[in-house]
N, C-alpha and C positions, 0 to 999 in steps of 0.2 A: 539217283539211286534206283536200281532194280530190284524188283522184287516176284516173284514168281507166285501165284497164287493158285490157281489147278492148269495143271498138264502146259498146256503152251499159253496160257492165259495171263498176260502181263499188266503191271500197274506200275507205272512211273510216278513218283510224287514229288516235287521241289519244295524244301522245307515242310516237311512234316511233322506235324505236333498235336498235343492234346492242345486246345485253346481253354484259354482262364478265363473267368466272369468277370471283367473289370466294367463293363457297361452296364450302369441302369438303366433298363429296356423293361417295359410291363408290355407283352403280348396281348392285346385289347382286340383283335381281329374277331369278329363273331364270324360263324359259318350260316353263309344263305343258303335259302330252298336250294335243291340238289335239281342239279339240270343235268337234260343227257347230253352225252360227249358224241362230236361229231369229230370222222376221222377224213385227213386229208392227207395225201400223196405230197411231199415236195418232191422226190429225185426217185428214180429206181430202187434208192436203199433206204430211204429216210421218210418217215411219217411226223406227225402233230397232232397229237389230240385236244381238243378244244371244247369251251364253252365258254358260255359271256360272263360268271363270275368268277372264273379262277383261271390261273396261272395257265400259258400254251407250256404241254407235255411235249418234246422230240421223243420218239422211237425209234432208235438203229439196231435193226437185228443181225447178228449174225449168226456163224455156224457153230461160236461157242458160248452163244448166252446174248441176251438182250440187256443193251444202255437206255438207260431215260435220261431225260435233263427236265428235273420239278415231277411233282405228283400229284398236285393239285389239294383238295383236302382231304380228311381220313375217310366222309361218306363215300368219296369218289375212288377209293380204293377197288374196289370189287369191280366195277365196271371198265377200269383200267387195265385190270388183268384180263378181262374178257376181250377187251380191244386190243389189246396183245396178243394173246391166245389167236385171235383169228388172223393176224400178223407172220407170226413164226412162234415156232413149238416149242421154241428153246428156254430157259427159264430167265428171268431177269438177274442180274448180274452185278452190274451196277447203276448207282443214279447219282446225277451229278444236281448237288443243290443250286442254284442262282444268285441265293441269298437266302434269307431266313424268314418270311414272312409267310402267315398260315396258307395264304392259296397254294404257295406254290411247293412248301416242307410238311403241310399237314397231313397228307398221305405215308409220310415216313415212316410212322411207329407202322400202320396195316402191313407196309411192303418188309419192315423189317422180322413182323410176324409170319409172313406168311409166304416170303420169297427169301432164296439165298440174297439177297441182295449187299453190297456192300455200298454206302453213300458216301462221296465227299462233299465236302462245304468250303468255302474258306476260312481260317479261322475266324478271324472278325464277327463273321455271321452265325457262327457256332456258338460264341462267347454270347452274343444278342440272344439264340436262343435256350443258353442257360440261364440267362439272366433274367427273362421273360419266363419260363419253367414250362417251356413247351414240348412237347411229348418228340420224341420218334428224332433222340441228337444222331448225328452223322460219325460214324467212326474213326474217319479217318479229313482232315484237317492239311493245310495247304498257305503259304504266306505269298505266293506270287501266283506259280503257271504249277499247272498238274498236267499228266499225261495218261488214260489209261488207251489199254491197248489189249484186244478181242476179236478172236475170230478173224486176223489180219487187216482191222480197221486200228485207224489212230484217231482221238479222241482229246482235246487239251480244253484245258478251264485256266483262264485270266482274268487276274485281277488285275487292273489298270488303274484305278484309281477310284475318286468316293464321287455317289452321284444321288442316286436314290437312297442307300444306306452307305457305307464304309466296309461292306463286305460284298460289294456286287460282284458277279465274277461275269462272263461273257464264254459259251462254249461254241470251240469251233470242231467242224467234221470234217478236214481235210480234204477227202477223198471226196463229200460230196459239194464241197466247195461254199457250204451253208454255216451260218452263225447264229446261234441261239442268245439271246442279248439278255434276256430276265428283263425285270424292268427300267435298265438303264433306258430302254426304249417299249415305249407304248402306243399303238399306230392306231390314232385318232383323238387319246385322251390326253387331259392334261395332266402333267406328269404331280407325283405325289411324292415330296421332298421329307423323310422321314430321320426328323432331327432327331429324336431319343433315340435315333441308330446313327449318328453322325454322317448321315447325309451332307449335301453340301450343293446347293445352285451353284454359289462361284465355280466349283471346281467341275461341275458336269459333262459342259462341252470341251475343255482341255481333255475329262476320261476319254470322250465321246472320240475326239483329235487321234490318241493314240490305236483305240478300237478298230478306229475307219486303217489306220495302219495293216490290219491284219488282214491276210489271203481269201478273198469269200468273194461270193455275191445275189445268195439268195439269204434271205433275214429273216427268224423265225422271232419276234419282240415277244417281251411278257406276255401282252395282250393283246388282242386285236388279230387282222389278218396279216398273212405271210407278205414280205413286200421283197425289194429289192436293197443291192446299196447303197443306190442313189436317194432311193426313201429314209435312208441312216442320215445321209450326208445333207437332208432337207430337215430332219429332226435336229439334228448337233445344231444347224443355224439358228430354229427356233427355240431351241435349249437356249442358246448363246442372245437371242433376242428379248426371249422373255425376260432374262436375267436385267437386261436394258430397262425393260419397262418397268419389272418390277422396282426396281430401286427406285425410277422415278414416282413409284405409286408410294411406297414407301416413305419419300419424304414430308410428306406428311401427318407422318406416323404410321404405326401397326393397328392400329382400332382402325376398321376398313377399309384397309388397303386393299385387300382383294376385289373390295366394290370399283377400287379405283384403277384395279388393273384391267389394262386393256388387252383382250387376247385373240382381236381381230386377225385374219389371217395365216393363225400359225396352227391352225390343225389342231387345234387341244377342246376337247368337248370336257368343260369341267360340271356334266350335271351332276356327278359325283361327289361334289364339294370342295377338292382335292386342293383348291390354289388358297380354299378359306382352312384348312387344316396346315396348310405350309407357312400361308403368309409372315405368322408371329416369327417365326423359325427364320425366312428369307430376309425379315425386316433385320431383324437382329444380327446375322450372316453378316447383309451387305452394309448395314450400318457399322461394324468396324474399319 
């Protein structure tokens, strides 16, 4: 479906709807001290704005308005625009959500106050953050692939299937050949399996499977530094690995499994706690 929005300025949506609350989700995220954002260059056209506690921001400017993908929290508003501002002149436009989770949507209400901005989500993740009663919902809503299109860039958001939550989407930049993952992928930590959003280990690396499917090869992950696709294609293994171990820790039981799992070699730094907040959730998953 097309839809014309100002002057030449287009947005494609596939299946689009208001999304319903059918999820009990309690949005429990607190917001940490506020760090400053450092900006990195990936391509001639496309930026990342970054810090060690929230979500990596994309900035694609063009000549009719600036796209984000995530906004990190509502503190980090104001400095977001600043690091835009010194980007391109142009206003932001729209922002594409990843998922629903406060790092990376809690900037939504500031941008929606205070920039034309229009956000999608997918519904899934929508539904999570009305259910959670989390500030700054996204307007417009999505069941598979979105498309917008600005400034004669093309822009799509994918939902592929459930990893981290059941509304993860994946956005890709066409033109500059880059994929913004959300936290389907996290380059360094161990990943955080968010069952009260119908996340899923079993099904992570099959999402991961399809993802790797798609045109790209530079990788912008929730968190962490910019990588490659071969760094995707080394995450899906240990997605696909841990799931291996984990079950074996599992057998056990779920009362410290996480002590029991072993996460030598696969790149996941859990000082975070992240595999002792999953394990109940993984145990129970793989135990079907």
């Amino acid at each position: 479906m097309g839809m014309s929005i100002k002057g030449s300025v287009w947005i494609r949506v596939v299946g689009v709807g208001l999304a319903l609350a059918g999820l009990c989700f309690v949005w429990s995220q607190g917001t940490p001290p506020k760090q400053p954002i450092t900006v990195q260059k990936v391509t001639d056209n496309l930026w990342v704005l970054m810090t060690n506690n929230s979500g990596n921001v994309a900035v694609l400017p063009t000549s009719e308005g600036v796209l984000l993908v995530d906004d990190k929290f509502d503190q980090d508003g104001p400095d977001i625009l600043a690091k835009v501002k010194a980007i391109s002149d142009q206003p932001i436009k729209y922002i594409l959500n990843t998922h629903q989770h406060g790092d990376h949507t809690g900037g939504n209400a500031f941008m929606l106050t205070n920039t034309p901005a229009q956000i999608l989500i997918h519904r899934n993740a929508r539904a999570n953050m009305v259910a959670g009663k989390q500030p700054g919902l996204p307007q417009i809503t999505y069941a598979d692939d979105a498309q917008v299109f600005v400034g004669g860039k093309e822009v799509s958001a994918h939902h592929l299937g459930r990893g981290h939550t059941n509304g993860d989407a994946v956005i890709l930049f066409p033109s500059e050949r880059v994929l913004h993952t959300g936290d389907l992928f996290v380059n360094g930590s161990a990943p955080f399996i968010d069952y009260s959003a119908k996340g899923s280990l079993a099904e992570w690396d099959k999402t991961l499977d399809r993802v790797l499917a798609l045109d790209f090869d530079i990788v912008i992950p929730g968190h962490g530094p910019v990588a490659k696709k071969a760094d995707l294609v080394k995450w899906r293994d240990s997605i696909a690995e841990l799931r291996t171990r984990a079950k074996a820790a599992c057998m056990g039981g779920a009362a410290g499994a996480d002590k029991r799992l072993n996460l030598s070699g696969l790149n996941m730094d859990d000082s975070l706690g992240f595999m002792g907040r999953s394990m109940p959730g993984i145990c129970a998953e793989l135990g079907n």
